[in-house]
N, C-alpha and C positions, 0 to 999 in steps of 0.2 A: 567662795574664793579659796577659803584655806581649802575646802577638799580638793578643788582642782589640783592647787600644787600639791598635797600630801600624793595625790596619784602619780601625777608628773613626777614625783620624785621617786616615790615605788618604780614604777616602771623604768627612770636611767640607771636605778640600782642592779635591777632587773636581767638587764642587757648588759650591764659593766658584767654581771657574774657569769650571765652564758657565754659571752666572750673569751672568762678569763679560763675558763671551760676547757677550750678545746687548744691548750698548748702545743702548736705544731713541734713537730720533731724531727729527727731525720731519721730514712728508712734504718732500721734491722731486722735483718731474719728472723731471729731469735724473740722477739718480742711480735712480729707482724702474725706470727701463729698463735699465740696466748689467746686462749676463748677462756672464756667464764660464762656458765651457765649456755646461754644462745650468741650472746657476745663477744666480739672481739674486744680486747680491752685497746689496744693500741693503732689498728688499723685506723682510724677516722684522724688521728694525732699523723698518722706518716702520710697520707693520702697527697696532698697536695707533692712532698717529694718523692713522691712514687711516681706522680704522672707530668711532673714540669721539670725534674730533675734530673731521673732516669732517662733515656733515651731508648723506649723496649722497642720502636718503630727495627727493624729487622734480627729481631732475637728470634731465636728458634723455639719450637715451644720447650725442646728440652733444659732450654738455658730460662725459657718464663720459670720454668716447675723447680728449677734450681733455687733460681733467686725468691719466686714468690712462694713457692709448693703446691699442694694440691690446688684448686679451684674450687672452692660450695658446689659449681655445678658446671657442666659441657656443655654446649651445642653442637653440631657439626664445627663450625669453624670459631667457635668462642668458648671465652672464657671468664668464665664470674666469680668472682672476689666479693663475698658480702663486706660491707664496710662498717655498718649500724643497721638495726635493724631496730623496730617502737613495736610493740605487743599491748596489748587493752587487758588488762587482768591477768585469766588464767586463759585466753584464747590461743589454741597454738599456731595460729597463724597470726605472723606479722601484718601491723595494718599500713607500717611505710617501712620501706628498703632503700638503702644509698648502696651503691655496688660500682667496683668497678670493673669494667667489661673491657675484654680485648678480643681483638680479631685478628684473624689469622688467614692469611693467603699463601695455599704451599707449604703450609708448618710454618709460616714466618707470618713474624707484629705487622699486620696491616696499619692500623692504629689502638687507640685504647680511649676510653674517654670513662668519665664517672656518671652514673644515669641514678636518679632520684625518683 
């Protein structure tokens, strides 16, 4: 019985600390670019007011490149924003990606959504 709760307690401590983790923030530029190493340091902190706060639904892409800057990577009609990326050791490939993606209809924000 003590180890059940000794675990039950590890683990609410656990979860209090991932939580306290990731202190949302509000967008800035200046910090939405800062990479360390493979990482962005601030991207996954602005996320949520990137896509519920901003309203990028009829931006142009030259106004997306303004505000966000370059993209990780294009598509034809998209645009990807690495957000976190988990790596296994020294493998250089990522084994999970959080990104956000926009779309573009005409050079204009179709939508944007965050893909996991």
């Amino acid at each position: 019985m003590k180890n059940l709760f000794f675990i039950l307690l590890i683990s609410v401590i656990s979860c209090k600390n991932k939580t306290n983790d990731k202190e949302e923030q509000k967008f800035n530029r200046s910090k939405w670019v800062i990479k360390e190493g493979k990482n962005y340091l601030y991207r996954d902190k602005m996320l949520n007011d990137v896509v519920y706060n901003i309203k990028l639904k009829g931006f142009r892409k030259d106004s997306v490149l303004q505000l966000l800057g370059q993209p990780d990577r294009t598509d034809t009609n998209y645009f990807f924003y690495i957000i976190d990326q988990h790596f296994f050791g020294d493998v250089p490939v990522p084994i999970s990606t959080k990104s956000l993606v926009i779309k573009f209809i005409n050079d204009t924000v179709e939508w944007r959504k965050i893909k996991e």
